[in-house]
N, C-alpha and C positions, 0 to 999 in steps of 0.2 A: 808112130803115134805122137800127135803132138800135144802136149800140154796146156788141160784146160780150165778156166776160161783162157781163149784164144788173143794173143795179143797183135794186135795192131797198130803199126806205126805210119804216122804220117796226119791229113784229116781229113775225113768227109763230108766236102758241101753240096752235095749232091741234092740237095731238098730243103729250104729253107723256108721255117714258119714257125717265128719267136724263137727262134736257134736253128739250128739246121741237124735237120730228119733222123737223120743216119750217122749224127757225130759221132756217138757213143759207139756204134757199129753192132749195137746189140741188137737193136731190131732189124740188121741185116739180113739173118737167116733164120728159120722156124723155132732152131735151136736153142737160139739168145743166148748163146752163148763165145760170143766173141767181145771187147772192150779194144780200147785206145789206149795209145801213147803219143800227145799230141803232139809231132813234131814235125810240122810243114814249116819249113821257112829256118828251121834252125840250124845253120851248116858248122860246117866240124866235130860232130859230132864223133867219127869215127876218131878223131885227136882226141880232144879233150875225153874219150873215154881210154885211154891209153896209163891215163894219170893212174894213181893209186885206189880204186874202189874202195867202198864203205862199207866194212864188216862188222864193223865193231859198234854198238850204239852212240850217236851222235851227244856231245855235249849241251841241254837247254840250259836257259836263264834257271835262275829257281825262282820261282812261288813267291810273290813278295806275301809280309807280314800280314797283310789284309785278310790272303786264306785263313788266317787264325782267329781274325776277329767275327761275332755272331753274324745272322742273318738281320737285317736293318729294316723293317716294315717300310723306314719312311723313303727309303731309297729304291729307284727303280735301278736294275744291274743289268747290264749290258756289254756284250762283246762283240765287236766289229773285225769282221774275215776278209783281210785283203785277198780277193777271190782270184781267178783263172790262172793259178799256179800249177797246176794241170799243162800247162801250155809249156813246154820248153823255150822255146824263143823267147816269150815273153822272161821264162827267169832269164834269160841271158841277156835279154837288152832291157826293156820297160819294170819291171817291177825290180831290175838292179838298179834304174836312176832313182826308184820312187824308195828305193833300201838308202841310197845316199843322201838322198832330201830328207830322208827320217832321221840319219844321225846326225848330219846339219844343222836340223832343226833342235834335235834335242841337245847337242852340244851339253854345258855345265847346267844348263836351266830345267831341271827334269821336274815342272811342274805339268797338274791334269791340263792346261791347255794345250801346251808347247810339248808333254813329252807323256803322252797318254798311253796307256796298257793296248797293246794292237798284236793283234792276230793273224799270221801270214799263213796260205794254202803254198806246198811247195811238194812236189809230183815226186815221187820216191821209187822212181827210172832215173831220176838225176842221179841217184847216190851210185849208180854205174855209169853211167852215158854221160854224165858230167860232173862227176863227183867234186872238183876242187871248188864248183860256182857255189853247191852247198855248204861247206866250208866257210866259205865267204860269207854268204848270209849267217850263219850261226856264229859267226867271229862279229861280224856286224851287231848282233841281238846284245853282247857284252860291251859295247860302247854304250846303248841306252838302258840298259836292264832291267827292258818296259815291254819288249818283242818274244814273240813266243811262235812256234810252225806249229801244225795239223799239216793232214793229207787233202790232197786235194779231191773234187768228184771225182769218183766215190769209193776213192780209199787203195788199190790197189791198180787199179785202171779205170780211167774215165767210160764208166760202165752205169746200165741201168741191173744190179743185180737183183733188183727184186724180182724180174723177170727172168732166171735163171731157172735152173731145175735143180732139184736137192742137192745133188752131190757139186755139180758146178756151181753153186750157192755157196756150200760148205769150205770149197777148196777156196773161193773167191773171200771168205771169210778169213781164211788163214792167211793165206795172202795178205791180207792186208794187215792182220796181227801182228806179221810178222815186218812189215813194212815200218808200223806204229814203235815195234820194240828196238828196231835201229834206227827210227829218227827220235827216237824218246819223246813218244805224244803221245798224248791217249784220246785226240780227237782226229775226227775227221769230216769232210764235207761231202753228201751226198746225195745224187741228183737219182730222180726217178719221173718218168712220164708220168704226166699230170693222171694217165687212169688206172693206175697201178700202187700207187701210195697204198691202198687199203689192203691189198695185197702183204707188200714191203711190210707194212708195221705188223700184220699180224706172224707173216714168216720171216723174215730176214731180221729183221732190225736186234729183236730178241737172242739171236745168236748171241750178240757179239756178248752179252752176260755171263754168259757161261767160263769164260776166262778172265771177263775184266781187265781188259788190255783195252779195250776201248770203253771210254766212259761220255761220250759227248759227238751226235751226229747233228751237224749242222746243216738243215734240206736246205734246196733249191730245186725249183721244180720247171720242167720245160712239158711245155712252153711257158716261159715266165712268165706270160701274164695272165693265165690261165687258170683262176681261184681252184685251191684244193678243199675239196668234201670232207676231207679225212680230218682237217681241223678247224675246230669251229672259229666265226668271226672274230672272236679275242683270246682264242688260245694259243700260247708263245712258246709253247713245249706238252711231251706225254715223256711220262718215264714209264722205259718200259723195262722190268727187270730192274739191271743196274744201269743202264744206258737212260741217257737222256736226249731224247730226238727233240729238237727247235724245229720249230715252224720254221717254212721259207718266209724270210724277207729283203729281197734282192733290191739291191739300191744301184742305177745304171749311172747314173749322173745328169746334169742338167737339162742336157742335148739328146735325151731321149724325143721321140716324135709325141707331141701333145694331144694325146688320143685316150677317151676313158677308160679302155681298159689298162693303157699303159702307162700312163701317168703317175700312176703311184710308184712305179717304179724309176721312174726320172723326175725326181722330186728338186730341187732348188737344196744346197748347203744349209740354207735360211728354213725352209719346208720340212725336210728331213729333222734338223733339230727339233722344229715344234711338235712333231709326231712322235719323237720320244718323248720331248716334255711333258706329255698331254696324257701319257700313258699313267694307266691306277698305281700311287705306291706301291709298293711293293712286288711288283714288275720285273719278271727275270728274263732276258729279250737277245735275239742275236741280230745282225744287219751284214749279208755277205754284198761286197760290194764288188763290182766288177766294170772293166771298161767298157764294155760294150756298148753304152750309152754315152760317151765321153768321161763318164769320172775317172780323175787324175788325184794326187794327193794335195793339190792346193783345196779344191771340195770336201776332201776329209779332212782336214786342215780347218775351212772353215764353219764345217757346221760342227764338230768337235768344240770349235768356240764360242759355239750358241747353246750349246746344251748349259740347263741349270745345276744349280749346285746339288741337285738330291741324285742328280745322275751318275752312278758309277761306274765307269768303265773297268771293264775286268780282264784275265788272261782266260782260256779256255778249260783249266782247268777248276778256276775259280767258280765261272757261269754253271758249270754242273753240279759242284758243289751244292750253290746256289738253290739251283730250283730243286733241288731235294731237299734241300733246308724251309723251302718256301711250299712245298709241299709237307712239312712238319709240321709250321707255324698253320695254315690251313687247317688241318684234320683237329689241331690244337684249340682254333679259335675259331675258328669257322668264315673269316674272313680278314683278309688285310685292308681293307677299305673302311671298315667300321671304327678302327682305335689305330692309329698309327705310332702313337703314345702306347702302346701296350705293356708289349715282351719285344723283347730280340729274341733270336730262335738259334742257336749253338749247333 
């Protein structure tokens, strides 16, 4: 009997259209119940899991002082997901140089341009199969103590669970609970085929409330460029229960192909800022960013420089906070756009 959802190692590019078909391996078989562990290209794996594995929950930053202060009408709040942390390879080469350019960057100067609140996805088969490289990044997060992890798509295995069946729902839930309680996060990132969303939110997602171990899922939706029904043109979140689900906002970088459905997604460092800027006060918003389009961190880098001063950049536990607080002020006043000058919201 094997244990399931079914894991798979390695990736499949078997079908490619705005991602490729069959990565997640879920819609493999009728079942849908199988997920990934993406690691084509990652070698020594069998070494590096030899090291000492991660049993015990991992050490985060804490919480800066801001979680304490109220909800800001006049402020749009914002958290950015350095994305495809799913990928093994990727933590061991590329998202380790883009961990070294972070604490370079931030060195002694920990102001919002130079050394801003940022959010990493990091795959929680590392804390076996590579356990010292997470070490590393969490040892990194205490040089600028501005860095914060979540799991990455979608939380236990890079899986579409919404299309799962109850009980492989359930376990795929725990799983990941249990992933969240030895990386000490309470968010995670998850991916669901663009026709399934309606599905996800009304069964899945509402799970995870029941324990409150996860408080924050941050979508991406495939095919990414693919508008989702499930949320409307200006909604940036649904709380559902205790959980707070973000809308996808997938940011590829500049070098996306200049095509209109995909454009929004490969917006310029310049482009990207002014579409936060632009956004209503009071604005609670996430931005997963991922290579796939060429974005690198000189691009988060630069348009982090372009944002205005009402822009708050947040850790992930804060952005949940957030839009439950912004969901109080709401029901309170009945809009954040009419008096910005109002109330703050505690």
């Amino acid at each position: 009997y094997w244990k399931h959802p079914l894991t798979v190692m390695g990736y499949d590019d078997t079908m490619a259209a705005g991602g490729d078909v069959f990565e997640a391996e879920t819609d493999c078989v009728s079942e849908h119940n199988m997920g990934q562990v993406a690691s084509d290209g990652c070698s020594n794996l069998s070494f590096f899991s030899v090291f000492h594995k991660i049993t015990e929950p991992l050490l985060q930053v804490p919480d800066p002082p801001t979680l304490q202060e109220p909800y800001n009408a006049n402020f749009t709040y914002l958290t950015i997901v350095m994305g495809d942390g799913d990928n093994l390879n990727f933590v061991k080469d590329s998202r380790r140089t883009w961990m070294q350019q972070r604490v370079a960057a931030c060195g002694t100067n920990k102001t919002q341009n130079t050394c801003f609140p940022l959010v990493w996805s990091m795959s929680p088969a590392a804390t076996f199969l590579m356990p010292d490289f997470v070490r590393w990044y969490y040892q990194q997060s205490f040089q600028t103590l501005r860095d914060w992890f979540v799991l990455p798509p979608s939380g236990h295995l890079y899986a579409y669970p919404g299309e799962m069946d109850d009980n492989d729902q359930a376990a795929f839930v725990a799983a990941t609970e249990h992933d969240a309680w030895l990386m000490n996060t309470s968010g995670t990132v998850s991916w669901e085929f663009t026709s399934t969303w309606n599905k996800a939110i009304s069964n899945y997602f509402p799970r995870y409330s029941q324990s409150g171990v996860i408080q924050a899922c941050f979508a991406v939706n495939v095919p990414y460029f693919v508008p989702i029904r499930a949320f409307g043109r200006h909604e940036h979140y649904k709380i559902l229960g205790n959980v707070v689900l973000f809308a996808p906002r997938e940011w590829r970088g500049k070098d996306s192909p200049n095509i209109p459905f995909v454009k929004p997604t490969g917006l310029s460092p310049a482009e990207m800022a002014a579409e936060v800027n632009a956004y209503p006060r009071g604005t609670v918003s996430q931005i997963y960013a991922t290579s796939d389009g060429g974005f690198d961190f000189d691009q988060l880098t630069e348009m982090v420089g372009a944002l205005e001063d009402h822009v708050q950049l947040v850790g992930s536990n804060e952005i949940s906070l957030r839009a439950k607080q912004r969901d109080a002020y709401m029901a309170r006043f009945g809009s954040v756009e009419v008096n910005y000058q109002a109330v703050s919201m505690a």
